[in-house]
N, C-alpha and C positions, 0 to 999 in steps of 0.2 A: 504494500500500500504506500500510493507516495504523496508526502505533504507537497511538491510542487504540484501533483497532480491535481490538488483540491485549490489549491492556492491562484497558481498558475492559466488554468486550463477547465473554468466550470462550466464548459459546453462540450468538453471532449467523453467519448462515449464511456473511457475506462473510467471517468470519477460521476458520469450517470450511476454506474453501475457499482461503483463506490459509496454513492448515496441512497443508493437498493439495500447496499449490506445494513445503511444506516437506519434505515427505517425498519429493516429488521432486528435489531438490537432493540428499538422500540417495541416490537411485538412481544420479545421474549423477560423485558422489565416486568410488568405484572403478574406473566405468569410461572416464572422463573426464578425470581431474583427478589422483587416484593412490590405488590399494588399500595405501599404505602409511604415509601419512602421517594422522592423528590428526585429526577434525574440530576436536574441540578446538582445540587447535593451530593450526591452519587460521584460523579464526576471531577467535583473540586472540591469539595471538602475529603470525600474517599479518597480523590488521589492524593492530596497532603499525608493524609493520613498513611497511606501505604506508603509513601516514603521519608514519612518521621516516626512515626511508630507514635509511642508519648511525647503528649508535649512536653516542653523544655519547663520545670517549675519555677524558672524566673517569669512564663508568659501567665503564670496565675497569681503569682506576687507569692509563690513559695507553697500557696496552700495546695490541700490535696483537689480533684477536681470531684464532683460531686458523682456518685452510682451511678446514676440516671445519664447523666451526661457520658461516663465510661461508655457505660452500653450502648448509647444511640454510635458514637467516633465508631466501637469496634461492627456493630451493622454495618454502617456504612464504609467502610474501609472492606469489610467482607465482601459487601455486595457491589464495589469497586473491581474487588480482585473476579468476581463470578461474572460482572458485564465486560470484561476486557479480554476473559476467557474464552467467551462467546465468536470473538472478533479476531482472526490472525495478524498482529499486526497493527493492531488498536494502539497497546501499549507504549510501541516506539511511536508512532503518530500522535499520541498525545504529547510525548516528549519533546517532539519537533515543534510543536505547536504553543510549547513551553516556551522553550529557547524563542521563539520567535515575537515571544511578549502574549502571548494566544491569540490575539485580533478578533476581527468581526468574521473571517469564515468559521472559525473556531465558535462563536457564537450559534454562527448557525446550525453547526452541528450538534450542539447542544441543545440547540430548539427544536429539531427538526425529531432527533430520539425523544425529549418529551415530549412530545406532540404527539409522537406515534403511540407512544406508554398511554399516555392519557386518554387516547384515543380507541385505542385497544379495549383497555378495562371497561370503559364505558359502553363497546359493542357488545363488550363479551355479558356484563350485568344486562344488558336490552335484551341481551338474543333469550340469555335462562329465564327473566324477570316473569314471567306468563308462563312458567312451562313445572305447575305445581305439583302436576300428574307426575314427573322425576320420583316425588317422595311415596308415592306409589308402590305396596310392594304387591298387594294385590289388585291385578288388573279388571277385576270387577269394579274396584272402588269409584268413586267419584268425588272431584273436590267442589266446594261447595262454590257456586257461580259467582254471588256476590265477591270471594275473594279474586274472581278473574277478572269482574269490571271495574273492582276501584281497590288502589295498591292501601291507602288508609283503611281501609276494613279488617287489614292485616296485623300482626305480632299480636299483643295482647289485649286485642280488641277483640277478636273471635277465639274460640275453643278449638277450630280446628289449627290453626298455626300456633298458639299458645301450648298446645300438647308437644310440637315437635321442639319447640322454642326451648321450654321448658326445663332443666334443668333436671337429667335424669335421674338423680337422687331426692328430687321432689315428686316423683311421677305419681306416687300413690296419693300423694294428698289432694293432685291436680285433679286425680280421676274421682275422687271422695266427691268434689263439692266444684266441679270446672269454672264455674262463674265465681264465685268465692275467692279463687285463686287468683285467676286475671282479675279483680277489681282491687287487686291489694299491690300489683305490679302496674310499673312506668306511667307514671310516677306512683310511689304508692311504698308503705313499710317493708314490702317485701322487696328484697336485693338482686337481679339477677347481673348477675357478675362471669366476666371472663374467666375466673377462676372455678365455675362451673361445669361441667362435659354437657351441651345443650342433649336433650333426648333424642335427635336427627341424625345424632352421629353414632346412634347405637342399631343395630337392626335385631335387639332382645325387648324392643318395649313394654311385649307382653309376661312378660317374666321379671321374678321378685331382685332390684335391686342389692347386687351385692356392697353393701360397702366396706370391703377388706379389699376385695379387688376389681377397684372400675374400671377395670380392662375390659372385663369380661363383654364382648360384643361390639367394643369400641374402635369407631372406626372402620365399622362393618353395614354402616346403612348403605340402601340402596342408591339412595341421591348419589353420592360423595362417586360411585361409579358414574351413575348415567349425565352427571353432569360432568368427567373427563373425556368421555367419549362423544361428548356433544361439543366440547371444546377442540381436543384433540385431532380426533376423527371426521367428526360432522355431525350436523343435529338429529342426521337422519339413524346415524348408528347407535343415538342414545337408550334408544329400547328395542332397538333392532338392530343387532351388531354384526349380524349376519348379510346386513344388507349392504349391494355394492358401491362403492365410491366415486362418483364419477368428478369430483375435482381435488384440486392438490391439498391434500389434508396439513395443520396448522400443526401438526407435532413431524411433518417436514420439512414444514418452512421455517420453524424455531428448534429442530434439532432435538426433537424431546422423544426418543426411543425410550425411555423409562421413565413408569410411575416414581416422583421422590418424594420427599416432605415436603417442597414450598408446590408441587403441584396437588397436593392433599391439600395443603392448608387454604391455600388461593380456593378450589373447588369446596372447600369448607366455608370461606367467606363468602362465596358467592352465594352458597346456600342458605346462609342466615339472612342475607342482603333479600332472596327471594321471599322469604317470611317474614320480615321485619315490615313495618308500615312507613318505612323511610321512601321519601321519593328519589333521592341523591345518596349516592355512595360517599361513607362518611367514616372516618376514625373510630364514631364514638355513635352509641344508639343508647340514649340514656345513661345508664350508669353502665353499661355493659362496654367496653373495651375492644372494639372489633381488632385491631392494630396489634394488643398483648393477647386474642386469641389464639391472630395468625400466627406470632412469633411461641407461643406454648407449644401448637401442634410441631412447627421445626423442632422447636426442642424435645416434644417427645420421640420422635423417631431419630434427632442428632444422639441425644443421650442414652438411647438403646438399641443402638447402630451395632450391637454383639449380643442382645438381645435375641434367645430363640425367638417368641413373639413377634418382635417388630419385623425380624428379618420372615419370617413367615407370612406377616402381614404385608410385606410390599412386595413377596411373591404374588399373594393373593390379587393385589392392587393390578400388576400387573399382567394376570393372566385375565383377569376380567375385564379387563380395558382395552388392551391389543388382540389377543385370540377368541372375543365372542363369546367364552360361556356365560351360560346365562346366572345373573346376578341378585337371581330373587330372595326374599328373607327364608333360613332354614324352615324346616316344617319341625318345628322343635314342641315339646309338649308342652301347654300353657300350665303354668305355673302364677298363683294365687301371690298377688302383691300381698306385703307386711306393712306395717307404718313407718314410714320414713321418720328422721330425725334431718330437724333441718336446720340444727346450730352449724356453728362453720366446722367444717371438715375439711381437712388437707389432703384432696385427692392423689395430688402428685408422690407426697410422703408415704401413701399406699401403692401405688405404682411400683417403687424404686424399693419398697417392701417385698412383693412378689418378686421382681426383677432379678434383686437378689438371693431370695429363694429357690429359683429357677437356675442360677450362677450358679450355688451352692450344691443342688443337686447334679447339675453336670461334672462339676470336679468331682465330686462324690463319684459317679460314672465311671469317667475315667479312670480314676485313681482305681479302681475295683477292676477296670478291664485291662489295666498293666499288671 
């Protein structure tokens, strides 16, 4: 890739075609990289960041710098280093583009990838936004109309999106008394919070809550599929995977041969975005955290990256998203909800409980088959 070429020569057909690759880096921000963070950003503060690492503590007057702030620098310095990856050649062309003071082409490259980013996420929330039938797992069902003619009738306005919203460690109390529940949510004494698993992302709804291990089912609803393979694929393959393709599908033209985490978690935002009664894609839905939800699911799958479980689970992701089988909820026996307790509970501190009991017993294993 050549800085004169973009500099020099922006009617020649190699930095056309140069500026193809750039819009495709645009495509692959949101669903790759994170529909939350700022290209900009991304760009010049990440690249500072990748090549100073910490700042220098005379630039804070000595003090330490604040958590919160740590972790946005190391995001964005990651998610530097993963859109540069993308790009052969990105790297040194930023560099050139350094030395050269960055100028106004350099701007526009910079506008032209957010622009695509931005642009993207918003097609991609339009295209799912109507498409409720996804959480579907029996195809008899029906969703109820008024949620398909006005997006405000949605989250915890009605019963039927409130159940999946929901908070699957609340489920039984939601089912006790359904209007009770939503009149006490957004706004309302009751909290629903990012640091809750919403009940959409589980495909066990009918079965008693475990709370030692909310794994159990997690990460297994039907949406979180049919809405990759409607992103991926085409919308046509979302419940019909079997069906043919007849244009260039978006996990070719962004390079995405495998289910990861940030295409879980993205396809998990999008799905709360389709239930929520928000009209605009937004950080934040009350007190709920869209932004640290997305970043918890990375972390569940970064942090049990050796995990039998996870690694299981993105086999699973991935055979049902690429190879067609069919993704419907198990035919598992219904089992009778118990009473929830809904003071706060550290779901994650039970996670990483199992996680390690499951470590535990594999050395165990081992150590018994040497």
């Amino acid at each position: 890739m050549s800085f004169a070429l973009l500099t020099d020569s922006p009617r020649n057909v190699e930095a056309s075609q140069t500026l193809e690759q750039f819009e495709s880096l645009g495509k692959i921000v949101p669903r790759l990289i994170s529909p939350f963070l700022e290209v900009r950003l991304i760009l010049m503060l990440g690249y500072q960041l990748s090549q100073e690492g910490t700042p220098d503590p005379a630039a804070t007057g000595g003090a330490p710098l604040p958590q919160e702030t740590i972790e946005e620098n190391e995001r964005l310095r990651r998610a530097y280093m993963m859109l540069v990856a993308h790009m052969p050649g990105f790297s040194d062309l930023i560099e050139e583009f350094r030395k050269a003071n960055w100028g106004s082409k350099w701007s526009d490259i910079v506008s032209l990838i957010s622009k695509t980013a931005t642009q993207t996420r918003s097609n991609d929330s339009s295209s799912v936004c109507n498409k409720l039938n996804y959480f579907l797992a029996d195809a008899k069902a029906r969703v109820p109309q008024e949620l398909l003619d006005e997006k405000s009738t949605r989250g915890f306005n009605h019963p039927w999106t409130g159940r999946l919203l929901c908070p699957r460690r609340m489920l039984t109390k939601f089912r006790q008394d359904p209007d009770a529940f939503i009149a006490k949510c957004n706004p309302g004494p009751r909290k629903i919070l990012h640091s809750d698993w919403p009940t959409f992302l589980y495909n066990n709804d009918d079965r008693e809550y475990d709370r030692d291990n909310p794994e159990e089912g997690l990460f297994r609803g039907v949406v979180l599929i049919r809405i990759l393979r409607h992103l991926l694929i085409g919308p046509g393959a979302a419940l019909r995977p079997e069906q043919k393709q007849t244009r260039r599908s978006n996990a070719r033209i962004i390079g995405a041969s495998t289910v990861n985490a940030y295409l879980i978690a993205y396809a998990a935002c999008l799905a709360r975005f389709m239930l929520n009664n928000s009209k605009e894609w937004d950080h934040t839905d009350f007190l709920f955290d869209v932004s640290a939800f997305y970043d918890r699911i990375i972390n569940y799958f970064d942090s049990g990256k050796d995990d039998d479980r996870v690694i299981e689970l993105l086999a699973w992701f991935q055979r049902e998203v690429f190879t067609g089988r069919s993704s419907t909820a198990t035919n598992e026996e219904n089992i009778p909800d118990s009473e929830d307790e809904v003071g706060d509970e550290d779901e994650d501190a039970r996670i990483n409980k199992q996680r390690e009991l499951r470590r535990n017993q594999r050395n165990a294993n081992n150590g018994n088959s040497s």
